[in-house]
C-alpha positions, 0 to 999 in steps of 0.5 A: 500522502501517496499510495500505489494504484495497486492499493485501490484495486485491492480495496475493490478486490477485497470489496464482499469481505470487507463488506461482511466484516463491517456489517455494511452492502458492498456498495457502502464499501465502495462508497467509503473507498472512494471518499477514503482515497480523495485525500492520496495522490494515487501513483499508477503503476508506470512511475514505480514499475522500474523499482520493482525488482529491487523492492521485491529483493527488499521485501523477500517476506511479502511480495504483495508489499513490494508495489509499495516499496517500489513506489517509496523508492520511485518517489524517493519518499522519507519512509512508509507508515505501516504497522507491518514490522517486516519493514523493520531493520530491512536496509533501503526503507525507512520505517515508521511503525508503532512503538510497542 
């Protein structure tokens, strides 16, 4: 599994919210993210940045989701596992979301 650096600057951007919602210290928070993402090879923006522009066009609803299409694309990856269904149907990027 990989993700964009982006995805950990999120998390800890989002650390006192995250926080509230579970009932548990930011500290807790941080402590979980850390051992979250043992397990992903982390992408740092350089490897992906090229792809950004075409992603951008690709994902016109969010561009926030672009990073991770950009680095789908970089990595020539099969697909990306969301449950966002502005993947769906958009050409260039393989979806695998629930089947509802």
């Amino acid at each position: 599994m990989v993700a964009p650096d982006y995805l950990i600057d999120e998390l800890y951007k989002h650390r006192k919210y995250i926080a509230e919602k579970a009932g548990i210290s930011e500290g807790e928070v941080g402590l979980l993210i850390d051992l979250s993402v043992r397990g992903i090879r982390i992408i740092p923006s350089a490897e992906y940045k090229k792809e950004r522009d075409m992603a951008v066009r690709l994902i016109e609803n969010d561009v926030g989701d672009a990073t991770y299409v950009a680095c789908c694309m970089a990595l020539k990856c099969d697909g990306i596992w969301t449950n966002d269904p502005d993947y769906d149907g958009k050409k260039g990027i393989a979806y695998s979301g629930p089947n509802i």
